[in-house]
LOTI-538862 format. One record per residue (C-alpha): residue in three letters; residue number from 1; x, y, z. Coordinates in steps of 0.5 Angstrom, whole numbers, plus 500, padded with zeros to 3 digits. Last residue first. Example, Ala and Ser with C-alpha at 12.3 -4.5 7.8 and 13.67 -1.06 7.14 Angstrom:
// residues 2
SER/2/527/498/514
ALA/1/525/491/516
END
This chain:
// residues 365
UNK/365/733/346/568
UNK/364/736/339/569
UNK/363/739/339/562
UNK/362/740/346/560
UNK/361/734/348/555
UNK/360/734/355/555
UNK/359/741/356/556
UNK/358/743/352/550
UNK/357/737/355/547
UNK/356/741/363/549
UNK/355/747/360/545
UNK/354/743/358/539
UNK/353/739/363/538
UNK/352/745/368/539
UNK/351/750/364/533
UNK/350/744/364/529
UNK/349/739/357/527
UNK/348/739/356/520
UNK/347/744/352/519
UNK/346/739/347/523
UNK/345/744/345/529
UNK/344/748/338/529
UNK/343/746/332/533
UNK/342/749/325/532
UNK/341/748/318/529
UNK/340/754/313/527
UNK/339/750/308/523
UNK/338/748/300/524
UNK/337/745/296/520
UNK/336/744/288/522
UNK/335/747/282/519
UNK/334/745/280/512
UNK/333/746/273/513
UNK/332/739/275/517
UNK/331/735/277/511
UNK/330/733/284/510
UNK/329/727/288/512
UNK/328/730/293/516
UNK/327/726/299/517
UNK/326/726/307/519
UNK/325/720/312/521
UNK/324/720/319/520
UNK/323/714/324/521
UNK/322/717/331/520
UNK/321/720/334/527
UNK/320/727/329/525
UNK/319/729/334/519
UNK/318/734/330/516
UNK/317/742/328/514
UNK/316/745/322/511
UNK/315/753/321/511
UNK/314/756/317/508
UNK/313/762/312/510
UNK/312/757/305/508
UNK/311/750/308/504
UNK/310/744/309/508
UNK/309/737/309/503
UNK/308/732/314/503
UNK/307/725/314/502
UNK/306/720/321/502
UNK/305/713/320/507
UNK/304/716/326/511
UNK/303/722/322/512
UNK/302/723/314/510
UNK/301/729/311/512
UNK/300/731/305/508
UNK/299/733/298/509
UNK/298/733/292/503
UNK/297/741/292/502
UNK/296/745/291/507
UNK/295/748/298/512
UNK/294/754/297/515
UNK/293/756/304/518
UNK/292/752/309/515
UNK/291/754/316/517
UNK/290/747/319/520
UNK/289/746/325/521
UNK/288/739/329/525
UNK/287/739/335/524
UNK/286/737/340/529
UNK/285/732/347/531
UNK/284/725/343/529
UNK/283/725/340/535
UNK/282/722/333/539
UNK/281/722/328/534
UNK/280/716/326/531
UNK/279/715/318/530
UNK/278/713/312/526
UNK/277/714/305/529
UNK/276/722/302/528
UNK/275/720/295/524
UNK/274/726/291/525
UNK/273/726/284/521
UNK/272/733/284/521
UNK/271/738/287/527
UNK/270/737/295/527
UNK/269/743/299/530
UNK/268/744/306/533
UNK/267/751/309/535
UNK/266/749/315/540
UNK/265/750/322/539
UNK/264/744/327/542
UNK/263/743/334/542
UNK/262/736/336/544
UNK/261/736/337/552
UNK/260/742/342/550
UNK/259/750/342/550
UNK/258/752/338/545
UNK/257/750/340/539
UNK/256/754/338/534
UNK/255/755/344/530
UNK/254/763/345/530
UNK/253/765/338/530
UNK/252/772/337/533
UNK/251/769/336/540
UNK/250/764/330/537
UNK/249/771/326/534
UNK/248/774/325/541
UNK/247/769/321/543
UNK/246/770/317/536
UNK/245/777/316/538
UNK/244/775/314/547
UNK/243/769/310/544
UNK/242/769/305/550
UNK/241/771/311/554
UNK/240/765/314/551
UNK/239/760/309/554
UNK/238/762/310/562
UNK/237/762/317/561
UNK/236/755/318/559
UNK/235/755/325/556
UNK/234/749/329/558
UNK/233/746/334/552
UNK/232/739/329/552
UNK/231/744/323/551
UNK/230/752/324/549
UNK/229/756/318/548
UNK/228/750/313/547
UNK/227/750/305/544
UNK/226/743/304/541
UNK/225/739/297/540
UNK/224/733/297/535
UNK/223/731/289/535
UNK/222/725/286/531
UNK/221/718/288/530
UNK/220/713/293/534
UNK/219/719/297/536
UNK/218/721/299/544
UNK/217/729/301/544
UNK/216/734/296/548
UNK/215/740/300/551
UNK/214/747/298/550
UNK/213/752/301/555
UNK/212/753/293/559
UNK/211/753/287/553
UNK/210/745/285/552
UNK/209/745/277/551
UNK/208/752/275/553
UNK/207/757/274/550
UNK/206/757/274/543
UNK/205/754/281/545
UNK/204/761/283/547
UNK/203/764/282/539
UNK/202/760/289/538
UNK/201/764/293/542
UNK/200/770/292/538
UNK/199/766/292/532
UNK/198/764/300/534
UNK/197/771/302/535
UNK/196/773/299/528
UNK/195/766/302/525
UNK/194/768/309/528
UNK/193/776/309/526
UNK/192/775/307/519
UNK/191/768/312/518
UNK/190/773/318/521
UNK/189/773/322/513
UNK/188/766/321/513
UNK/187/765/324/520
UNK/186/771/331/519
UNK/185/766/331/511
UNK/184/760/332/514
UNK/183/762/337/520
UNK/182/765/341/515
UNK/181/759/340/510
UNK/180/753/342/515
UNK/179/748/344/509
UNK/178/752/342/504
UNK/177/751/335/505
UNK/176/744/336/503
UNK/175/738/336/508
UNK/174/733/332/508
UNK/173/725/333/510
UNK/172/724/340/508
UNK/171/723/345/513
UNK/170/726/353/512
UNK/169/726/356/519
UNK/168/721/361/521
UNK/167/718/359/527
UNK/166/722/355/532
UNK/165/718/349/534
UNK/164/719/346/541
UNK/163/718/340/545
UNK/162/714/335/541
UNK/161/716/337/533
UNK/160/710/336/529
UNK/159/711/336/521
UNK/158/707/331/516
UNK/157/700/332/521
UNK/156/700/339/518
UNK/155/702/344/524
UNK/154/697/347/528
UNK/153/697/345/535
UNK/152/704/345/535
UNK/151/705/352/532
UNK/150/698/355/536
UNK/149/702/353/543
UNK/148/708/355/542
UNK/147/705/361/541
UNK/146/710/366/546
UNK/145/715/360/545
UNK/144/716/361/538
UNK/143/716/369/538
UNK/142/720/369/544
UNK/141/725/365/540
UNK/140/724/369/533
UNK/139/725/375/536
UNK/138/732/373/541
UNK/137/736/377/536
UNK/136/739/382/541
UNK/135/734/381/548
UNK/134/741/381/552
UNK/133/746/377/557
UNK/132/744/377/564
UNK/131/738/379/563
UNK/130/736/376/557
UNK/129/738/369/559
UNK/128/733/370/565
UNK/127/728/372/562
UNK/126/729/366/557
UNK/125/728/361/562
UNK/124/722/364/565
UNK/123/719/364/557
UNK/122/721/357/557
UNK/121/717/355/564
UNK/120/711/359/561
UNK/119/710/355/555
UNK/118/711/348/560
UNK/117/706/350/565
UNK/116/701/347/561
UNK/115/704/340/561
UNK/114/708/336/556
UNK/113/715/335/560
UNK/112/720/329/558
UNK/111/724/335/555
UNK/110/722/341/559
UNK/109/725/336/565
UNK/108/721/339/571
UNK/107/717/332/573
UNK/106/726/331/574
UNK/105/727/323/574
UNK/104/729/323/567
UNK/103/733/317/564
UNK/102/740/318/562
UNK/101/741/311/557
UNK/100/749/309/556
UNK/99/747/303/561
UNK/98/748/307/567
UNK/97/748/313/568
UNK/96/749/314/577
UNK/95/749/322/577
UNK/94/755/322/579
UNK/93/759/319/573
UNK/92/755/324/570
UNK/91/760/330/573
UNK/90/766/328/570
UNK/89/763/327/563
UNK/88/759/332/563
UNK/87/765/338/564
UNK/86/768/334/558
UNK/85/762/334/553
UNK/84/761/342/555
UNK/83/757/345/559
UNK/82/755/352/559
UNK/81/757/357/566
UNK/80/751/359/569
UNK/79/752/366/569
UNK/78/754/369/577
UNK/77/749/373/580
UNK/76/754/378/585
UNK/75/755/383/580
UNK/74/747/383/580
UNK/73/746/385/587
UNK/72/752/389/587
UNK/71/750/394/582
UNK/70/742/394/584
UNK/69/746/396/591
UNK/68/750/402/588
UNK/67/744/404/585
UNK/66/739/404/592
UNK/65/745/407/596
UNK/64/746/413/591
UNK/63/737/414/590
UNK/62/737/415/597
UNK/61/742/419/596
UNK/60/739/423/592
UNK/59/732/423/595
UNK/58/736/426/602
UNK/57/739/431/598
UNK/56/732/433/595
UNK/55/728/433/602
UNK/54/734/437/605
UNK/53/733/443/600
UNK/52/739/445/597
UNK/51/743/452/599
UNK/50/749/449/602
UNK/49/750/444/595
UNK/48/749/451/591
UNK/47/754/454/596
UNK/46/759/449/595
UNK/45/759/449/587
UNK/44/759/456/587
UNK/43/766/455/591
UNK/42/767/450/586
UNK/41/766/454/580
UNK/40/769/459/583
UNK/39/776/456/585
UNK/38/777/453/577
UNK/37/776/460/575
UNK/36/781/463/579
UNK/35/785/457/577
UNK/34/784/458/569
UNK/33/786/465/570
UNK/32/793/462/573
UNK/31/794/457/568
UNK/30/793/463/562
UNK/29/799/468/566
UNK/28/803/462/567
UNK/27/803/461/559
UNK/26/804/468/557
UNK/25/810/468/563
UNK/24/812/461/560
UNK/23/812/464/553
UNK/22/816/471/554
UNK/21/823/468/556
UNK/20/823/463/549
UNK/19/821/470/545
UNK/18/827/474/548
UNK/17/832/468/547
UNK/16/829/468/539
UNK/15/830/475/539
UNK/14/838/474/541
UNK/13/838/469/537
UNK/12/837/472/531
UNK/11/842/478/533
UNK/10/847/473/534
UNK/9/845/470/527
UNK/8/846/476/523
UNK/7/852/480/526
UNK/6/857/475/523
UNK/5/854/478/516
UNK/4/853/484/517
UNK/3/860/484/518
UNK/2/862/481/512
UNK/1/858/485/508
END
């Protein structure tokens, strides 16, 4: 027994060793067909190509040379890069703002313009947008620029944005605070900064009459003055560096609309006895937020015919589109009222919408 025993691994082995010599040849075999079969397909392939009709051969590499140049054609178009607050800073000392206001010189403008060509200005806009991007979730723009037209004529008088109407987004004059509340909280939380840097600024008009950076704003009664960081999605480099803190603070914003005709941030004051004429805004895609800076008793906003009154280090947000109108009838030991006003997107407006209405409406485009 212990023979057989010794015997058994060898014999193992040596039919494991005949298995091991026998499965390169099996496989060799297999690869070998595989050969002869990959040659007859390309030998079949080349009598094909030899046999073809010279009409079809030329149709295809007419086809060949048309797709390779559409390639090229459009590898060559670069997007439009989209424009942050910084990049604006650097290049608006360029363009000659002054006096923290960007006035338009474009007849091109989409923001200024009120013309028949303006509906077919923003689809053409929006054709080149879905052509370098994608049509995915642009439904309701096309909608809205497709009858832009019918929705401006047709809306109650309560509600009438100038400009551009997006459809189907639920309106009502106020917001609450929850509708932005990381935005509305990072502003509340920087009140101190933004009323210390407007003070500093506010000690010029001791000086002279309308300090540099202030812009003076038509009213029936009084004085609206504003201080603008960001006008129509153009930085004003000179005023932003007289607020370099609370510039700062509108990167830190994640719905500031910075990038668009509509994005605005500016400091706004109403000395007493000021009376602001009722008014549209010129979109319905925003809010409009105002954190209270000073704010004396006997001033009010009123929206959509509904009153609010400003409240020092809190944020008020609206739907400008509606009729809005605001006033100071306070004494003049009261001083003026003045709130931080900035931009943010209507909550309601996508991630893709929002981008492709930042191409849309480019300033200067």
């Amino acid at each position: 027994s212990v023979r057989s025993t010794r015997t058994e691994p060898l014999t193992l082995l040596y039919v494991s060793n005949s298995n091991f010599t026998k499965m390169p040849l099996e496989w060799l075999m297999g690869w070998s067909g595989s050969l002869d079969r990959l040659r007859d397909f390309i030998g079949t392939g080349i009598q094909s190509f030899r046999d073809c009709d010279t009409t079809a051969l030329s149709t295809v590499a007419c086809l060949l040379v048309l797709f390779v140049w559409y390639c090229y054609h459009v590898g060559r178009e670069q997007p439009r890069p989209y424009v942050t607050v910084n990049s604006l800073m650097q290049s608006a000392d360029a363009n000659g703002l002054q006096n923290g206001y960007a006035y338009c010189q474009s007849p091109e403008c989409v923001r200024c313009t009120h013309h028949d060509g303006l509906n077919q200005k923003l689809y053409h806009n929006l054709q080149e947008y879905a052509k370098r991007y994608s049509w995915s979730g642009m439904g309701r723009i096309h909608k809205g620029i497709r009858e832009q037209g019918r929705y401006l004529n047709s809306r109650p008088s309560i509600q009438k944005p100038e400009v551009f109407f997006l459809p189907d987004l639920p309106t009502m004059p106020y917001f609450s605070r929850d509708a932005q509340k990381h935005d509305v909280e990072l502003l509340e939380r920087n009140f101190p900064t933004i009323l210390c840097e407007f003070e500093t600024l506010y000690k010029a008009f001791s000086n002279c009459s309308l300090p540099q950076g202030w812009k003076v704003n038509s009213t029936p009664s009084g004085e609206w003055l504003t201080f603008y960081l960001v006008n129509q999605g153009t930085c004003v480099p000179r005023n932003c560096r007289k607020c370099p803190r609370t510039y700062r603070l509108l990167g830190s914003l994640r719905t500031c609309i910075s990038n668009n005709v509509f994005g605005n941030a500016c400091i706004s004051v109403l000395t007493p006895g000021t009376v602001i004429t009722e008014h549209y805004g010129p979109t319905n895609i925003r809010i409009r937020c105002h954190l209270g800076l000073k704010t004396p008793s006997n001033c009010e906003l009123v929206v959509g015919g509904e009153p609010q009154c400003w409240s020092e280090g809190r944020c008020l947000l609206f739907d400008d589109s509606f009729l809005h109108t605001a006033f100071h009838e306070g004494s003049p030991e009261e001083g003026p009222r003045v709130v931080f006003m900035v931009d943010l997107w209507h909550p309601n407006v996508a991630a893709a919408e929002r981008q492709a209405l930042d191409f849309i409406f480019t300033p200067g485009r």
